[in-house]
Residue frames relative to the residue before (quaternion, step in Angstrom):
aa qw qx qy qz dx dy dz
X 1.0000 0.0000 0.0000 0.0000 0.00 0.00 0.00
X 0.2100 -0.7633 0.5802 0.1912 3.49 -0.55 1.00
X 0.2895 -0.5855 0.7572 0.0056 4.00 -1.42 1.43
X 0.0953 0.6411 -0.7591 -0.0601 3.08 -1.65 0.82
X 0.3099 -0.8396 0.4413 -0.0649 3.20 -0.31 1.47
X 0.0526 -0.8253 0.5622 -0.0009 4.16 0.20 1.49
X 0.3296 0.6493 -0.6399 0.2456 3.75 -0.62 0.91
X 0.2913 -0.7654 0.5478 0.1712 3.29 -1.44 0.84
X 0.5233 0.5386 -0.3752 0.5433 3.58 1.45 0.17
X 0.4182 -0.7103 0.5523 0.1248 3.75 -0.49 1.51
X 0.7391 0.3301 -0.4422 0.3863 3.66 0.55 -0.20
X 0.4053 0.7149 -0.2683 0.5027 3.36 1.43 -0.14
X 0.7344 0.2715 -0.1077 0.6127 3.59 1.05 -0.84
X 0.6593 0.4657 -0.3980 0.4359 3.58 1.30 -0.01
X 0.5435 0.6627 -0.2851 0.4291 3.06 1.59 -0.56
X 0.6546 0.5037 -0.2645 0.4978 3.51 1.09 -1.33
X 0.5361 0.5956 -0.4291 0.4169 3.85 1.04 -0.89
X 0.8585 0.2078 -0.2479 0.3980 3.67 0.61 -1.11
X 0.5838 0.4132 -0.5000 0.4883 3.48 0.84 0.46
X 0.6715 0.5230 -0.3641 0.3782 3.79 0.40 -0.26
X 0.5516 0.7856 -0.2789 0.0290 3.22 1.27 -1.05
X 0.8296 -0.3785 0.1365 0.3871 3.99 -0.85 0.34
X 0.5053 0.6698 -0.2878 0.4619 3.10 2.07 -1.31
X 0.8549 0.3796 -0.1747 0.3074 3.34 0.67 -1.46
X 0.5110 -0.6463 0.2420 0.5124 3.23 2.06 0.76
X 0.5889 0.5289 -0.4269 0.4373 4.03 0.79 0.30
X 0.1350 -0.6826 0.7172 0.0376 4.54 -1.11 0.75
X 0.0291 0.7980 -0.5965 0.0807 2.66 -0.70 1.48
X 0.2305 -0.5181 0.8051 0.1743 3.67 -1.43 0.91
X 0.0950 -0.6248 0.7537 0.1802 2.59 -2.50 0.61
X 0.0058 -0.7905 0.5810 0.1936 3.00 -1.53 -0.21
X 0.5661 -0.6551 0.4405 0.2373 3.80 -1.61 0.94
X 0.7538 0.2699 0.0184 0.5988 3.79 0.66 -1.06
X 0.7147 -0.4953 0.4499 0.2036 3.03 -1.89 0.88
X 0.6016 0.5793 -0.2735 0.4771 3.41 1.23 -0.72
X 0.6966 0.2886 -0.2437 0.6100 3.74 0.46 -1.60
X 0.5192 0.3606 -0.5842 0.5090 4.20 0.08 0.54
X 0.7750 0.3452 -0.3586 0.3895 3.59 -0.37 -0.67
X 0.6200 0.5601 -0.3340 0.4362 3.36 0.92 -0.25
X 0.6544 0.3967 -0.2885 0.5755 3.49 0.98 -0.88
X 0.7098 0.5507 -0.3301 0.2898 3.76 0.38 -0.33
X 0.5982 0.5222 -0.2498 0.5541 3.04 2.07 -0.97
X 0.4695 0.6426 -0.4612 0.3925 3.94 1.22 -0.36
X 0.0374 -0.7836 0.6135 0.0900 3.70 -0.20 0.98
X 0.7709 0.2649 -0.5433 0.2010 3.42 0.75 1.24
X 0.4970 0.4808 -0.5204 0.5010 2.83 0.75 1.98
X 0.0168 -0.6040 0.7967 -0.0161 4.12 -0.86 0.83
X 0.3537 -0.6051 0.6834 -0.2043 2.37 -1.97 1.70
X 0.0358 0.8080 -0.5708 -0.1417 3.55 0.00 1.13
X 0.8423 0.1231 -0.3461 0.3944 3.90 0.23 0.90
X 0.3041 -0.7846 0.5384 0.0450 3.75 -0.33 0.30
X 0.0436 0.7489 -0.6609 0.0203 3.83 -0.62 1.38
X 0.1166 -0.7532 0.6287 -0.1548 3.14 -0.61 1.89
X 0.4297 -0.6632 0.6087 0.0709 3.17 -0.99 1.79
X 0.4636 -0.7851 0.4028 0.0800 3.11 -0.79 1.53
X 0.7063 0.3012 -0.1986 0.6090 3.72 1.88 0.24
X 0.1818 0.9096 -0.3656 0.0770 3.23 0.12 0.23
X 0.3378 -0.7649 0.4285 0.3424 3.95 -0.27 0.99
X 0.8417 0.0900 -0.3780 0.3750 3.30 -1.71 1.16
X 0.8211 -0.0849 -0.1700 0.5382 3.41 1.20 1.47
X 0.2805 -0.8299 0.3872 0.2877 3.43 -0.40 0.44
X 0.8946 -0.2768 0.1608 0.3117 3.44 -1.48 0.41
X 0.7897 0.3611 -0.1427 0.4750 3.24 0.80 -1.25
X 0.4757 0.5498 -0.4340 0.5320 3.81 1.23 -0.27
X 0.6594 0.4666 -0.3977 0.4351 3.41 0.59 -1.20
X 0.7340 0.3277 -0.4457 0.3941 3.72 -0.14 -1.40
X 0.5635 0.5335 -0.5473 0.3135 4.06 0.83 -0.69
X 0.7671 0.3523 -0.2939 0.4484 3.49 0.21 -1.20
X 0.6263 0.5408 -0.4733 0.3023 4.15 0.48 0.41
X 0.3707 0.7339 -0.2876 0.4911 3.12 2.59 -0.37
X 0.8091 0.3678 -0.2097 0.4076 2.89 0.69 -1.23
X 0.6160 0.4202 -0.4666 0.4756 3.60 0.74 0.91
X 0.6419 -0.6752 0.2049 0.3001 3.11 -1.04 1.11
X 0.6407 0.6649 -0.0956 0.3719 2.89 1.20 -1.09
X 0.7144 0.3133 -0.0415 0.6243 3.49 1.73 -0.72
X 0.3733 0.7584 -0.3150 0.4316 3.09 1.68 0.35
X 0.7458 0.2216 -0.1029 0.6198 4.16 1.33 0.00
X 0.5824 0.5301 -0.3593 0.5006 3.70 1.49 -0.24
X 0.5215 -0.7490 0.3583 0.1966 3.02 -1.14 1.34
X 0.2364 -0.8058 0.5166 0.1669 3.17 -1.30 0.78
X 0.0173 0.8575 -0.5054 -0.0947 3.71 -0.74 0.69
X 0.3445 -0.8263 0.4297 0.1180 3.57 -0.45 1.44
X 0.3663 -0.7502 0.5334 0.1358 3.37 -0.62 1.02
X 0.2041 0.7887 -0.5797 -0.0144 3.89 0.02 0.23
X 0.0391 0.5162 -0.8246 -0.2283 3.98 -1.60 -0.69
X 0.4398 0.6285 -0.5953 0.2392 3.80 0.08 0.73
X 0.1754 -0.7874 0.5630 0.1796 3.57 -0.79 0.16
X 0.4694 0.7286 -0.4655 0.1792 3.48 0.98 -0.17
X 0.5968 -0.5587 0.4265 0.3870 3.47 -1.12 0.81
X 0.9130 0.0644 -0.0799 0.3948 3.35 -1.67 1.03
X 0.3724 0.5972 -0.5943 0.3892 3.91 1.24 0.81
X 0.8085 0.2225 -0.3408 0.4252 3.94 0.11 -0.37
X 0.3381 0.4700 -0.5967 0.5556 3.91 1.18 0.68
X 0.6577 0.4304 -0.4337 0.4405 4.15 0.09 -0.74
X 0.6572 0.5595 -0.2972 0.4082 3.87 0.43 -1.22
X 0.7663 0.4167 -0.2261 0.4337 3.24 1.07 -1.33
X 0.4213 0.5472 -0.4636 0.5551 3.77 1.66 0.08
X 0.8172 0.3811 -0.3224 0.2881 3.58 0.30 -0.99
X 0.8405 -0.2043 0.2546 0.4324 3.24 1.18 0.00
X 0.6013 0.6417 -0.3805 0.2861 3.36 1.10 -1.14
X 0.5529 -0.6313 0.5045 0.2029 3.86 -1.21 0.58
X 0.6826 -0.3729 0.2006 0.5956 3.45 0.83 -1.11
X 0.4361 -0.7068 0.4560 0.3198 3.59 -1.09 0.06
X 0.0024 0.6852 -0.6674 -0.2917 3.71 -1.50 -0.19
X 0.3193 -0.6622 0.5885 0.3364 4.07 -1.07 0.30
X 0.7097 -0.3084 0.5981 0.2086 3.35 -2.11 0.35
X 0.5193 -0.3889 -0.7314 0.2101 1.70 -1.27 2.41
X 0.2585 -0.7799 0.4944 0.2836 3.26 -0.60 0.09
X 0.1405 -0.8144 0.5568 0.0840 2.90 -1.50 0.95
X 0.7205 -0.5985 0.1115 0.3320 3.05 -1.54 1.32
X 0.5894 0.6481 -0.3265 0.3548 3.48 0.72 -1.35
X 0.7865 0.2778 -0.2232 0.5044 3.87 0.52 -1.06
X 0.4864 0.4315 -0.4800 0.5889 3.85 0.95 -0.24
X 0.6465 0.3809 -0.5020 0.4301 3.98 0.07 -0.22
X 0.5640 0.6204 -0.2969 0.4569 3.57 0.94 -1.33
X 0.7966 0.3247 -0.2550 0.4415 3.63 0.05 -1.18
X 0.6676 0.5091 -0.2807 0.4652 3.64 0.88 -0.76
X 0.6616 0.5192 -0.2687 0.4696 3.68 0.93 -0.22
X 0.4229 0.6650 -0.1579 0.5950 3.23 2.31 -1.00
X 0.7746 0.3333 -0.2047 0.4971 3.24 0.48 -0.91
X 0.6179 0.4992 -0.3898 0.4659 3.67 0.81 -0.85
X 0.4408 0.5860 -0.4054 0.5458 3.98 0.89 -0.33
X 0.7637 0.4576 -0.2395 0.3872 3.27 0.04 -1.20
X 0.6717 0.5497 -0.1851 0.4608 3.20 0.66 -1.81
X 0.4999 0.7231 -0.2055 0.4301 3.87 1.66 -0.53
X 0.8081 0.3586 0.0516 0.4644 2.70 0.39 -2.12
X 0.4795 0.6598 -0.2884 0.5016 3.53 1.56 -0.20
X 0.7748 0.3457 -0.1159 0.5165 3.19 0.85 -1.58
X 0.6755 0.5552 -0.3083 0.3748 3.53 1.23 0.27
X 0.4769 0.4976 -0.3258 0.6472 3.16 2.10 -0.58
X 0.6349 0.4046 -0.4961 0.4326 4.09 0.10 -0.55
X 0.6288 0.4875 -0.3790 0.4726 3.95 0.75 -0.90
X 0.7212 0.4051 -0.3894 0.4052 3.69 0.28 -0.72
X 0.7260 0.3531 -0.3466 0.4775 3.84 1.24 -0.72
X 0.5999 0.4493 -0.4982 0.4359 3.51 0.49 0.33
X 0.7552 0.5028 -0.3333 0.2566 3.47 0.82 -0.18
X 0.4245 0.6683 -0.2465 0.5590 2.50 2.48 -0.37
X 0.7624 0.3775 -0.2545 0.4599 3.42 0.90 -0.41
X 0.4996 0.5062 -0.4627 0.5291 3.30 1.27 0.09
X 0.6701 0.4880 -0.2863 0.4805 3.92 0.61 -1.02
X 0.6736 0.4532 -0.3372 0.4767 3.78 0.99 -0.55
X 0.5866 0.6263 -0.2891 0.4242 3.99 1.43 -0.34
X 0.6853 0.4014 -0.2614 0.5485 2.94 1.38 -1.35
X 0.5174 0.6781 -0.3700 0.3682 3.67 0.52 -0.21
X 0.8618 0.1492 0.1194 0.4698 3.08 0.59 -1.64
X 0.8069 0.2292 -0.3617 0.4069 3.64 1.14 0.34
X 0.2668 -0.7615 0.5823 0.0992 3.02 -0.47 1.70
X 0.5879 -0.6306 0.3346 0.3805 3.61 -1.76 0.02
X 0.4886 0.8015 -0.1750 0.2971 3.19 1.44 0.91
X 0.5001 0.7145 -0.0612 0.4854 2.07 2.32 -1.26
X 0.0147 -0.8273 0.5434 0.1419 3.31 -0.86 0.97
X 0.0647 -0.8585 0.5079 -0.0274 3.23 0.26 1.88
X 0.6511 -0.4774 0.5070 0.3019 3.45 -1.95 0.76
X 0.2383 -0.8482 0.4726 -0.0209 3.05 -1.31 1.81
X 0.4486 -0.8543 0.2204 0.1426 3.05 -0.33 1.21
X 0.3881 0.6642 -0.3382 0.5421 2.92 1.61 1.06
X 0.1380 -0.9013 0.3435 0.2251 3.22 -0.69 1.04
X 0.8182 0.0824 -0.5043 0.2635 3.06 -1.74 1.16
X 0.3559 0.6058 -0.6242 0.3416 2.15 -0.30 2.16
X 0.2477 -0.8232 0.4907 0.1422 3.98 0.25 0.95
X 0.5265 -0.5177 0.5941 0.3190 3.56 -1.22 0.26
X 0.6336 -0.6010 0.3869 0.2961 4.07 -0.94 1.22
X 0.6418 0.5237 -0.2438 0.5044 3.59 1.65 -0.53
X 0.5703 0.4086 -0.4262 0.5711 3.51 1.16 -0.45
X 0.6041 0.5680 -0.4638 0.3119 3.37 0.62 -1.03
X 0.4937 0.7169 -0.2502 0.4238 3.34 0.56 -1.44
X 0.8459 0.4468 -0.0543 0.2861 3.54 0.05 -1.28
X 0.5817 0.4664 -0.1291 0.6537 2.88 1.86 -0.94
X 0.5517 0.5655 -0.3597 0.4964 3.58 1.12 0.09
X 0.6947 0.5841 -0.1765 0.3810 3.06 1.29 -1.08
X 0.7685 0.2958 -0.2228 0.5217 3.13 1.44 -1.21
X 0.3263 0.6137 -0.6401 0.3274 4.06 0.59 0.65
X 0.6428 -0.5153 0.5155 0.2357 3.16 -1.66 1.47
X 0.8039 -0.3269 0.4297 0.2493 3.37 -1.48 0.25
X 0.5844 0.6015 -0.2838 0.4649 3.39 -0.48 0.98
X 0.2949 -0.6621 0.5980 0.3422 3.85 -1.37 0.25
X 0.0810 0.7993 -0.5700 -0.1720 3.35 -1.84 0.10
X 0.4601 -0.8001 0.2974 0.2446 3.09 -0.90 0.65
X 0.2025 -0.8434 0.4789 -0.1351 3.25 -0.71 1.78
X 0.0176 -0.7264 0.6830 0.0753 3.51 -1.12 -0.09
X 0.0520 0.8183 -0.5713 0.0363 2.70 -1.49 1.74
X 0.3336 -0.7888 0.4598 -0.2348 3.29 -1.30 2.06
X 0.1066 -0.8038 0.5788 0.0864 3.43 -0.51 0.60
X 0.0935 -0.6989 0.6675 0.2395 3.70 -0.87 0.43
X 0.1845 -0.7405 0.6420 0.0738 3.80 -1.35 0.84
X 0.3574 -0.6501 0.6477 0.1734 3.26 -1.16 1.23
X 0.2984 -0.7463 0.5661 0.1831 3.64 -0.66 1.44
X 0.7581 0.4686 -0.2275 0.3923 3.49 -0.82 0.76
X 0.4926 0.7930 -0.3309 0.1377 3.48 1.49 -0.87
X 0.5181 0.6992 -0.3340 0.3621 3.46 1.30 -0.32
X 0.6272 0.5655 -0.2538 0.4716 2.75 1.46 -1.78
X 0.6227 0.6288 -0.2421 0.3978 3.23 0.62 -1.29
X 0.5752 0.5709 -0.1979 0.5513 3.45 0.61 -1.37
X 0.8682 0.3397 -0.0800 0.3528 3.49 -0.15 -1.30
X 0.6495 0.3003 -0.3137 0.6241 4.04 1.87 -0.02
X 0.8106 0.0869 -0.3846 0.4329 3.76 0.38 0.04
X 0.8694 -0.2675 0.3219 0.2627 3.12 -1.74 -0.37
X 0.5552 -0.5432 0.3785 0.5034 3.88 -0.29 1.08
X 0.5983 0.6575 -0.3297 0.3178 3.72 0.65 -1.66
X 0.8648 0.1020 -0.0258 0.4910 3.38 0.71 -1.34
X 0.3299 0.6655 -0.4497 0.4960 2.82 1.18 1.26
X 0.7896 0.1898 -0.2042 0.5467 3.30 1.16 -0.88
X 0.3294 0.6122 -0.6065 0.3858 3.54 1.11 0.55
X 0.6973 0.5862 -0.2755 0.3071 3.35 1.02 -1.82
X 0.5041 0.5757 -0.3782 0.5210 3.89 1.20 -0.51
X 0.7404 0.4516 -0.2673 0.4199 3.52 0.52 -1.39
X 0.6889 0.4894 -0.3904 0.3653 3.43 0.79 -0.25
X 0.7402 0.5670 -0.0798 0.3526 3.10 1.50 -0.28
X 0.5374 0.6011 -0.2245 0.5472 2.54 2.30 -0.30
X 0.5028 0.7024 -0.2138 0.4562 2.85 2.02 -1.31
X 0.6526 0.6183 -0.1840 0.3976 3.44 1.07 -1.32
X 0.7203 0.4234 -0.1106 0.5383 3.18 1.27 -1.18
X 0.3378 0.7162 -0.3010 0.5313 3.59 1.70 -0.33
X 0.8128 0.3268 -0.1278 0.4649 3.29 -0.30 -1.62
X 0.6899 0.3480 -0.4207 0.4754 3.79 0.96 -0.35
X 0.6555 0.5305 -0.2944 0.4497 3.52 0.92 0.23
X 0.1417 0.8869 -0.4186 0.1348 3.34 1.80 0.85
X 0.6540 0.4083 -0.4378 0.4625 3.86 0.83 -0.52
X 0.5718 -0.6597 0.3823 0.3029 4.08 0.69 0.17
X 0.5333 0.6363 -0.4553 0.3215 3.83 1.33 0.06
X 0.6786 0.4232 -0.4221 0.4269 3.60 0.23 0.56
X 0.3535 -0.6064 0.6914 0.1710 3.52 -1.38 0.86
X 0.0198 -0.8262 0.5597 -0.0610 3.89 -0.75 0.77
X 0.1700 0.7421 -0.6406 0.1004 3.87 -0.38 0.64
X 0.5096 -0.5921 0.5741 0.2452 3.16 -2.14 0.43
X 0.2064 -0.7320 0.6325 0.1467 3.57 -1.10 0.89
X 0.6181 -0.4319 0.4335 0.4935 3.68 0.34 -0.07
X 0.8930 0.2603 -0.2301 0.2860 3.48 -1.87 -0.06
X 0.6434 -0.4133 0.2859 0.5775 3.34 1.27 1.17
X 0.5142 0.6662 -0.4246 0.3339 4.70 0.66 0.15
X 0.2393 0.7480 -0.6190 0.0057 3.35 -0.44 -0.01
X 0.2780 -0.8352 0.4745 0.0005 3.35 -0.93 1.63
X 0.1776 -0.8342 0.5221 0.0027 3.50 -0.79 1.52
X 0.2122 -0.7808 0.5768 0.1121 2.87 -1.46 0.72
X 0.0699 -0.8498 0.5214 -0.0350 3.63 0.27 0.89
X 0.2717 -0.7645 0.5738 0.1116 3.73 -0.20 2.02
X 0.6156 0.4953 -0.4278 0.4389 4.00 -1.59 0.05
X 0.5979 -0.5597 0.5538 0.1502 3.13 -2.05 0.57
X 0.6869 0.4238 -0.4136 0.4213 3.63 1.00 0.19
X 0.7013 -0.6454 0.2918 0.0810 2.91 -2.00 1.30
X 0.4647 -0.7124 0.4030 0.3377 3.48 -0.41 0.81
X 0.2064 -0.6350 0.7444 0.0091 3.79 -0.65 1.20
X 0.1127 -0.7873 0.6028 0.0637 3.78 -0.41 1.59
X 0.5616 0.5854 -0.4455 0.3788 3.90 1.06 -0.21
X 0.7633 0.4216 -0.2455 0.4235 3.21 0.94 -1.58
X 0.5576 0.5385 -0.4532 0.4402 3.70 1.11 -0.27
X 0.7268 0.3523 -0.3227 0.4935 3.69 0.39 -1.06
X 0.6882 0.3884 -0.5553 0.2591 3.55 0.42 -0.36
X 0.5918 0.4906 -0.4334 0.4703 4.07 1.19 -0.58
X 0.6757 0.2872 -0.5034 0.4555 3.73 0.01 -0.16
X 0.5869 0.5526 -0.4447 0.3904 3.78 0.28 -0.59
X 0.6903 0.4766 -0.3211 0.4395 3.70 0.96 -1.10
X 0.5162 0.6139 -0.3953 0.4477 3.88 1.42 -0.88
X 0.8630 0.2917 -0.2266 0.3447 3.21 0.29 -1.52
X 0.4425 0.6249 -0.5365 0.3546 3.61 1.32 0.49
X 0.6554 0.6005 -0.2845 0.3589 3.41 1.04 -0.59
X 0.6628 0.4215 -0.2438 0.5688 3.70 1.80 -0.68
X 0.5579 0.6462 -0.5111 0.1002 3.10 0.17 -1.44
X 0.7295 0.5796 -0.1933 0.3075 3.19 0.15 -2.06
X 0.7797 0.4303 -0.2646 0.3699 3.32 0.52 -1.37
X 0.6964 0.4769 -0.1467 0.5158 3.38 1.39 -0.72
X 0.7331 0.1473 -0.0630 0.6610 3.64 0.89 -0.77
X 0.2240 0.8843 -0.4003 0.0872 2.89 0.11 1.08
X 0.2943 0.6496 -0.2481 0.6556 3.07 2.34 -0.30
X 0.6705 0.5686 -0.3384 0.3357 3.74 0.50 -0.62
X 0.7118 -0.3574 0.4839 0.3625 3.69 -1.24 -0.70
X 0.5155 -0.5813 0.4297 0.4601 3.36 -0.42 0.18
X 0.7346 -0.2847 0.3898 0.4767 3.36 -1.32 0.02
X 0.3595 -0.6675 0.6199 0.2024 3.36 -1.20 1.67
X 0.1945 -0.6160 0.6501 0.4000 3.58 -1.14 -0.33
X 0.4993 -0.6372 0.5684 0.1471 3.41 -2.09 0.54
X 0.1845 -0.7873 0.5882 0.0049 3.12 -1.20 0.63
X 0.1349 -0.8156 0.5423 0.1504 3.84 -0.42 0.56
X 0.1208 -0.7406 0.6436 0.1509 3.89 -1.10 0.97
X 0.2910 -0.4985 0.7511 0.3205 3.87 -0.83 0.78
X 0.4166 -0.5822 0.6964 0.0500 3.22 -1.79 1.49
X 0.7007 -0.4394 0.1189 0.5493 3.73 1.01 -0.37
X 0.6188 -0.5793 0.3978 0.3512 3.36 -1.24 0.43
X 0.5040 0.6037 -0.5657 0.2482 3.73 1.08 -0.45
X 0.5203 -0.5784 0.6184 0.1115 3.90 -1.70 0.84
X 0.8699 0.0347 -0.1872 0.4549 3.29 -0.39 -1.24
X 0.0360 -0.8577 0.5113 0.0401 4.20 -1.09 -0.13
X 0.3131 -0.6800 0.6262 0.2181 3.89 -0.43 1.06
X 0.6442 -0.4951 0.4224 0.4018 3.39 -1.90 1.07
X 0.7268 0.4655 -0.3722 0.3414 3.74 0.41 -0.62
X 0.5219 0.5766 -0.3957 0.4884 3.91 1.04 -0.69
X 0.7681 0.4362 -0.2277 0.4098 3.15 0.18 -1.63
X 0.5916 0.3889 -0.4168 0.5701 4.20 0.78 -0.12
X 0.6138 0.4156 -0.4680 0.4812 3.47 0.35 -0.65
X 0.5306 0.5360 -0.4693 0.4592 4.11 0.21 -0.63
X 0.7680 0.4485 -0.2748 0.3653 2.86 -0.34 -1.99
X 0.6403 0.5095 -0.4218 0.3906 4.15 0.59 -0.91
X 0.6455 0.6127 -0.2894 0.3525 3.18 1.11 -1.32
X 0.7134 0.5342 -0.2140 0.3998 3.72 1.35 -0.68
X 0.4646 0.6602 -0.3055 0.5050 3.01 2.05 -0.77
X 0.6622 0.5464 -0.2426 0.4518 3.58 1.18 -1.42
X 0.6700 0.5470 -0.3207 0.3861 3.53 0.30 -1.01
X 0.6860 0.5034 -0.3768 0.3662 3.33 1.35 -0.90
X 0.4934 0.6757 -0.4207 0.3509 3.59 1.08 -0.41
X 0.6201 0.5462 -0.4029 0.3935 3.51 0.83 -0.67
X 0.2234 0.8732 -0.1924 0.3881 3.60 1.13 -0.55
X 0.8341 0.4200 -0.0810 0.3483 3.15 0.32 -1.30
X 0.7001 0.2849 -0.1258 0.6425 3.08 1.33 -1.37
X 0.8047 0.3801 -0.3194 0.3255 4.09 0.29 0.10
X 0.9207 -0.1898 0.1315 0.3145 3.60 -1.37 0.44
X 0.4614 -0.5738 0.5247 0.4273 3.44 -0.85 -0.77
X 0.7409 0.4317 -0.1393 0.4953 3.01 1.01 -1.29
X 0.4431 0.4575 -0.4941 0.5918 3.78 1.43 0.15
X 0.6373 0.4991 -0.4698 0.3520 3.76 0.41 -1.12
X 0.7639 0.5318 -0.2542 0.2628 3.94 0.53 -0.93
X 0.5888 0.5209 -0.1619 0.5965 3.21 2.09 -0.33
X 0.4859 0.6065 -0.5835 0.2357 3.44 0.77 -1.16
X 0.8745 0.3931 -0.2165 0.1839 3.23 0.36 -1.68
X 0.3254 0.7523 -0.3809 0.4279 3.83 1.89 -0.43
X 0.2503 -0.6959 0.6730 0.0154 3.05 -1.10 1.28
X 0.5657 -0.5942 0.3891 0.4190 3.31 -1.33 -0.40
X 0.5507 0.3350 -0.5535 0.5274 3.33 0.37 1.43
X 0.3902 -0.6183 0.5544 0.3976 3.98 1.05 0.65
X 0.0324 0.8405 -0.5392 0.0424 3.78 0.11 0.68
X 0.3227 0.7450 -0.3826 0.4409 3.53 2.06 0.14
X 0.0164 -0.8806 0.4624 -0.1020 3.60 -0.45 0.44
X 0.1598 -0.8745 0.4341 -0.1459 3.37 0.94 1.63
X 0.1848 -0.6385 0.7434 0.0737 3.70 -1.53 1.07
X 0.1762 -0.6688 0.6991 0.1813 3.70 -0.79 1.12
X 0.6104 -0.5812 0.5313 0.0861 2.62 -1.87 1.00
């Protein structure tokens, strides 16, 4: 069990050395100062599954520290045990706002610091066994339920679900505006879909929506996922889609994520862009009534080819409009 152990009184830390010690199955680091703790906690190559955190301490005190060790993820369920000989009224109610786990008082003795620190390693146990059982629960609840059809809500913001979109079409005042509607397609998504893991499957959308996000930095476009690798845009204003220069900036974004994040994946998919249609100007009630109509088309999808999937949407001016890789 690794102890990191915060106390600026050396006999205090000499003490912990011989009750903690390697024999008794426990590795302990110390540290003297607010500084060499935050330092050792930020070292992500070391995790500490309990922490004894003098409750005074010079160049900050005890409880700032355990607040600001909360606030890393990683130290965010590992127990904390405050060390005090203070008696003042309502200091370990404050500790226990910031986070603290449990306390022990000055002097300390060995038997209950073993007791409480073994107390905590349980804990520190059972902690790390409930996060394993709910991530796995969520991994088993993904594969279940997200198919490559699914046009699930991306966690990425702005970006709305094709039904919110939809709605917000509905409620615009009286009146035309001038829109453009596009889809960007992630060539390959089956493949994709079909070698990793639902999980990083939809990460792999989000990175891509994200991509398209960040080229949409002035906020005029409404953008959901429709399933099968689609995500449908609405891009408000009188200027003309330029489909090279769009795919080549989101294509250049997502060269910069992909890998580190999806890395279990295919290489980098390439994109394609389909003009949904050439009409310009559109009332809130047309434009939902489209936008359903695109939701629909995608159902077909399901039951046909790749190479049907790459046409369905080609009109008779092949209005598809492809960046080779």
């Amino acid at each position: 069990m690794r102890i990191l152990a915060v106390d600026d009184d050396p006999l205090v830390l000499d003490l912990l050395k011989v009750c903690l010690s390697a024999a008794n199955g426990f590795y302990l680091t110390c540290a003297s100062s607010f500084e060499e703790a935050t330092n050792a906690v930020q070292n992500e190559g070391v995790q500490y599954d309990c922490i004894l955190l003098d409750i005074v301490l010079p160049g900050g005190g005890g409880i700032e520290l355990c607040r600001k060790m909360r606030d890393i993820t990683a130290y965010r369920a590992v127990p904390i045990i405050m060390i005090t000989a203070s008696r003042e009224f309502g200091l370990m109610e404050k500790a226990f706002q910031a986070g603290a786990t449990d306390f022990i008082s000055k002097p300390l003795h060995q038997i209950e610091l073993m007791a409480r620190v073994r107390s905590a390693s349980l804990l520190s146990k059972s902690i790390a066994r409930e996060i394993e059982a709910r991530q796995s629960l969520i991994d088993m609840t993904d594969s279940m339920m997200l198919g490559l059809e699914e046009p699930f809500a991306l966690r990425v913001e702005g970006t709305e679900t094709l039904a919110a979109i939809e709605n917000w079409l509905l409620r615009l005042e009286t009146g035309c505006f001038a829109m453009h509607f596009f889809a960007v397609q992630v060539e390959g998504a089956r493949d994709i879909h079909h070698i990793v893991s639902p999980t990083l499957f939809r990460k792999s959308m989000e990175l891509v929506a994200e991509a398209i996000v960040h080229h949409n930095s002035n906020g005029r476009m409404k953008l959901g996922y429709a399933g099968f690798g689609r995500f449908v845009c609405i891009a408000f204003g009188r200027g003309r889609l330029k489909p090279s220069e769009l795919i080549g900036e989101i294509e250049a974004v997502l060269e910069t994520t992909w890998y580190d994040a999806v890395g279990k994946a295919p290489r980098r998919p390439s994109l394609y862009i389909d003009e949904l249609s050439h009409q310009r100007f559109w009332s809130g009630y047309s434009a939902s009534l489209f936008l359903r109509q695109q939701a629909q088309n995608l159902d077909l999808l399901a039951s046909i080819g790749i190479d049907e999937e790459r046409n369905l949407f080609a009109g008779p001016e092949d209005r598809m409009i492809r960046k080779k890789s």
